[in-house]
ChimeraX commands (.cxc) that place a marker at each C-alpha (Angstrom):
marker #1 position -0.27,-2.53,18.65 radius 0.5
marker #1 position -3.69,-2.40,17.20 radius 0.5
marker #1 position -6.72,-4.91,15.40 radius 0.5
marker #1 position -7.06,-4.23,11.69 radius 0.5
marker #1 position -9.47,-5.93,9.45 radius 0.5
marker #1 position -8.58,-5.12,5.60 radius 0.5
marker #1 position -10.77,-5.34,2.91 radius 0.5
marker #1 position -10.09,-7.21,-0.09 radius 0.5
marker #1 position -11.70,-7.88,-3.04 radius 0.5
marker #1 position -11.87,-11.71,-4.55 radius 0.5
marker #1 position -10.44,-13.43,-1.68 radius 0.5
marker #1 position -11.40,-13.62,2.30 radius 0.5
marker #1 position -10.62,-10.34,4.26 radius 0.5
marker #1 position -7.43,-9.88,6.40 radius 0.5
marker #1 position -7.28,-9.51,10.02 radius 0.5
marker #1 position -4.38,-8.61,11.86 radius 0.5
marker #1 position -2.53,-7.29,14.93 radius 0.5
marker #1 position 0.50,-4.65,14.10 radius 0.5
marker #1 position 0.79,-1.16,13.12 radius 0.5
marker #1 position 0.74,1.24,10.45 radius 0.5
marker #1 position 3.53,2.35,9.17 radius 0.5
marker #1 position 2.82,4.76,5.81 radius 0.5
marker #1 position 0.34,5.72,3.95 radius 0.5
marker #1 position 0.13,7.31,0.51 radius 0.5
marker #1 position -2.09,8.81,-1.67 radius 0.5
marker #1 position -1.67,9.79,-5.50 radius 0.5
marker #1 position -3.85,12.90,-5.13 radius 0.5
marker #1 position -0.80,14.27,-3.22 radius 0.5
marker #1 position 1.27,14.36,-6.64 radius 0.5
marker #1 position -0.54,16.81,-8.54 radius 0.5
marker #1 position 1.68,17.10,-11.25 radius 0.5
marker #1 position 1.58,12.82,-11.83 radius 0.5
marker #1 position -2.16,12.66,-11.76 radius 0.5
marker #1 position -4.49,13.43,-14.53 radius 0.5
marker #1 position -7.68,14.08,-12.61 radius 0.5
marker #1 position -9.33,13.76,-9.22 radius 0.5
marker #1 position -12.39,10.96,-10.18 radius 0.5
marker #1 position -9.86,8.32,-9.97 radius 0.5
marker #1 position -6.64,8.01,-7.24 radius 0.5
marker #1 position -4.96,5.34,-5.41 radius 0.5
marker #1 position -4.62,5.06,-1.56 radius 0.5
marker #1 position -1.76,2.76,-0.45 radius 0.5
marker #1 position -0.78,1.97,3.29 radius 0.5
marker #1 position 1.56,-0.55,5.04 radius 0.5
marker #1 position 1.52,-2.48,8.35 radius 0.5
marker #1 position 3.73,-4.55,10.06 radius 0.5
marker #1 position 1.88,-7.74,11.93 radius 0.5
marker #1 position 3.07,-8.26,15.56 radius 0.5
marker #1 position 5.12,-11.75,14.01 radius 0.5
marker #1 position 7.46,-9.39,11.60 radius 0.5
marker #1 position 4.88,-9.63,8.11 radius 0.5
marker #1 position 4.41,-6.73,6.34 radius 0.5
marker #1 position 1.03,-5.93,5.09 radius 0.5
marker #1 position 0.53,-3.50,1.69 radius 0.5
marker #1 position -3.21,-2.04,1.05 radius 0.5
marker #1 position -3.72,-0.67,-2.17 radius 0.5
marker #1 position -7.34,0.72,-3.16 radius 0.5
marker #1 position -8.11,2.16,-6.34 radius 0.5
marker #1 position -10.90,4.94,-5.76 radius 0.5
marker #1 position -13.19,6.21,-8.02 radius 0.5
marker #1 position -15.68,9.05,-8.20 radius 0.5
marker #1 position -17.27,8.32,-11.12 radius 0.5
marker #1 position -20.65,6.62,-11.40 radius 0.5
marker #1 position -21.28,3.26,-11.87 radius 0.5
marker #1 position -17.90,2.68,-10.27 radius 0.5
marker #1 position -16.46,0.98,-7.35 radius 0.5
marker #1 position -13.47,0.96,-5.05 radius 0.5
marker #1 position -10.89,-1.78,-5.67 radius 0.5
marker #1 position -9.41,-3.29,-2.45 radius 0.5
marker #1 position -6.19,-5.25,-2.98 radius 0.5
marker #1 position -4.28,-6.60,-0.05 radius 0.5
marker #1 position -0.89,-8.69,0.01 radius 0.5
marker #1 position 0.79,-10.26,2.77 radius 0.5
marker #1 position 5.24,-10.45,2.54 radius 0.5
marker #1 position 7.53,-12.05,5.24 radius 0.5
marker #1 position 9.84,-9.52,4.65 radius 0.5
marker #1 position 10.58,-6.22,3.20 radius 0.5
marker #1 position 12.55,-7.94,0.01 radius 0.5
marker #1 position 9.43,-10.05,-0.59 radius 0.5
marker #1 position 7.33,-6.95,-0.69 radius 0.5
marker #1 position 9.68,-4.50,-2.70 radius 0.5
marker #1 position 9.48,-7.39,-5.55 radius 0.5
marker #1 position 5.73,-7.87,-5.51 radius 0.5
marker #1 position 4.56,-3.90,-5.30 radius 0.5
marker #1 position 7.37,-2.24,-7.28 radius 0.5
marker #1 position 9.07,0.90,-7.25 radius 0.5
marker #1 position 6.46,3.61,-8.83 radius 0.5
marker #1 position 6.67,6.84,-7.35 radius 0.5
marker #1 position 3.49,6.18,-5.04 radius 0.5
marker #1 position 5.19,2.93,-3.67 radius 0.5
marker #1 position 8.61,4.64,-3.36 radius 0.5
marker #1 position 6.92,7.73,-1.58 radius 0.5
marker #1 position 5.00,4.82,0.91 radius 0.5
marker #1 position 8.49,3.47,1.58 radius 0.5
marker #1 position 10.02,6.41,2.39 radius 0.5
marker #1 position 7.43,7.89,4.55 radius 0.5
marker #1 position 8.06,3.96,6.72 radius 0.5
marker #1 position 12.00,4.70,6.35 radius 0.5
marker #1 position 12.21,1.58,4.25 radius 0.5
marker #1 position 15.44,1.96,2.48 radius 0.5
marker #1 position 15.60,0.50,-1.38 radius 0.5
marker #1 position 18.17,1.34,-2.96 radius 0.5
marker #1 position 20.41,-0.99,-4.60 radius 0.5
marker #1 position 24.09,-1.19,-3.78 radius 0.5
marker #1 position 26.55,-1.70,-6.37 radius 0.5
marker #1 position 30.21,-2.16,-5.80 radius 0.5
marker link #1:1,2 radius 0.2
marker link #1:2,3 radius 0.2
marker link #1:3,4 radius 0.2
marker link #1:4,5 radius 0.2
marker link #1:5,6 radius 0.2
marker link #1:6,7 radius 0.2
marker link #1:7,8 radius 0.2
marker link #1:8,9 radius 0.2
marker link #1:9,10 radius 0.2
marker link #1:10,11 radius 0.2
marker link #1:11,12 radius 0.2
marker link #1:12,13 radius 0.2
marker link #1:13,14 radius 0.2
marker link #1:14,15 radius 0.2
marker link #1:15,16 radius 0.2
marker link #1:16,17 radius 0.2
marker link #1:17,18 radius 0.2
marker link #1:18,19 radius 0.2
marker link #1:19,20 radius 0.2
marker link #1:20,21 radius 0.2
marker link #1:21,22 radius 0.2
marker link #1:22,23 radius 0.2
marker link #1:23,24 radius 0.2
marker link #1:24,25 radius 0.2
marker link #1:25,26 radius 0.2
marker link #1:26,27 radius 0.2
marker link #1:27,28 radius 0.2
marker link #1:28,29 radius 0.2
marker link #1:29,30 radius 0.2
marker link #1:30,31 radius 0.2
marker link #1:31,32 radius 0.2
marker link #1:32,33 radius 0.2
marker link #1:33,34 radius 0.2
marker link #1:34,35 radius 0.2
marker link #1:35,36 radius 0.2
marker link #1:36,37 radius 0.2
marker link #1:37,38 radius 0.2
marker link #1:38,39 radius 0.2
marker link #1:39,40 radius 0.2
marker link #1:40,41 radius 0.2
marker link #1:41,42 radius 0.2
marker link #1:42,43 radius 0.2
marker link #1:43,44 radius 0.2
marker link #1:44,45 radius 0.2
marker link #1:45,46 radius 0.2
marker link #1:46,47 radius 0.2
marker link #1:47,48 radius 0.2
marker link #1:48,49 radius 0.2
marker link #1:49,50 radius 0.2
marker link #1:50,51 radius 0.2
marker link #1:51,52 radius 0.2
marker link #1:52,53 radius 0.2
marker link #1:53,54 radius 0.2
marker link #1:54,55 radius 0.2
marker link #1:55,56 radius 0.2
marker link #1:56,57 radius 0.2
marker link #1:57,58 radius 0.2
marker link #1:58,59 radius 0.2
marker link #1:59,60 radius 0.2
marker link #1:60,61 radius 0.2
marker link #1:61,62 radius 0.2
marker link #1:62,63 radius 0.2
marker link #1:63,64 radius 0.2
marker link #1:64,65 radius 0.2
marker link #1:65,66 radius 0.2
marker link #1:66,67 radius 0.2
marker link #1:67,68 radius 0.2
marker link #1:68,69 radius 0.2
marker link #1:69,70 radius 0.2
marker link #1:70,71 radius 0.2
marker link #1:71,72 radius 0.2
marker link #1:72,73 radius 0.2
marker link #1:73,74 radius 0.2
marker link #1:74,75 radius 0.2
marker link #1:75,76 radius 0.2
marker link #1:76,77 radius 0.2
marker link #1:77,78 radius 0.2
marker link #1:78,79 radius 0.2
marker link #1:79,80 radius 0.2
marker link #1:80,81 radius 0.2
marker link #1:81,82 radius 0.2
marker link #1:82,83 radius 0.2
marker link #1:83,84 radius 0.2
marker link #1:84,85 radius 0.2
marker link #1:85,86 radius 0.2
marker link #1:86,87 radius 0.2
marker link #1:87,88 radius 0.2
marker link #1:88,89 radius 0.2
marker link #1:89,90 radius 0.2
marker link #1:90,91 radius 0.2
marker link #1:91,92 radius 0.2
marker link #1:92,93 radius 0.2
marker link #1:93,94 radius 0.2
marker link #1:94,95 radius 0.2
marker link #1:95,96 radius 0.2
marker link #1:96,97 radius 0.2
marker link #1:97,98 radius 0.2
marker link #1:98,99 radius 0.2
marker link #1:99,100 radius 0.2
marker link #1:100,101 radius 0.2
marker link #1:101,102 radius 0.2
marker link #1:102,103 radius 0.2
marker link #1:103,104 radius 0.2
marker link #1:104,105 radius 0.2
marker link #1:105,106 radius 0.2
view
C-alpha cells in the first residue's frame, strides 16, 4: 500500500492510502482522437477500507490552457460504473483493473 495525494480542482484535494489499479490514456487510441493538444488521463485506486478512487485530468497543450483535475470517491465498483460511464477510455481503465461490466441478462 502506498500515500497518494490527488489533485482536484473546485473542491479540497484527496489523500489516501491504497493502490493503483489502471490507468488510461486517450492518446493510446489513435484512431478515437482528433489531435494531440488535448487528451485525457484516467487512473483508479482502491483505498485500504475497500473505496475506489477514479482520477480523470483533461490535458491540454495549447496556450492559455490548463489541466483539469477531477477526482470522485465510490464505495463500490457499482457506484463507480454509474457515475464515470462506459466510454471506451473508461471501459479500457476497467479492463486493464479486471473490473468486469458486463450486464447479464437471462
Amino acid at each position: 500500500m502506498k500515500e497518494y495525494v490527488l489533485k482536484r480542482d473546485n473542491g479540497k484535494d484527496v489523500r489516501f492510502t491504497g493502490k493503483m489499479l489502471a490507468e488510461a490514456d486517450s492518446r493510446d487510441f489513435k484512431s478515437r482522437s482528433r489531435g494531440h493538444d488535448r487528451w485525457t488521463e484516467m487512473a483508479m485506486y482502491k483505498t485500504e477500507g475497500g473505496s475506489f478512487i477514479v482520477s480523470i485530468t483533461g490535458r491540454s497543450n495549447m496556450p492559455g490552457e490548463v489541466d483539469r483535475l477531477k477526482v470522485d470517491v465510490f464505495k463500490n465498483k457499482e457506484d463507480m460504473f454509474d457515475k464515470v460511464g462506459f466510454s471506451y477510455l473508461s471501459k479500457a481503465l476497467y479492463d486493464e483493473a479486471q473490473l468486469i461490466q458486463e450486464e447479464f441478462i437471462r
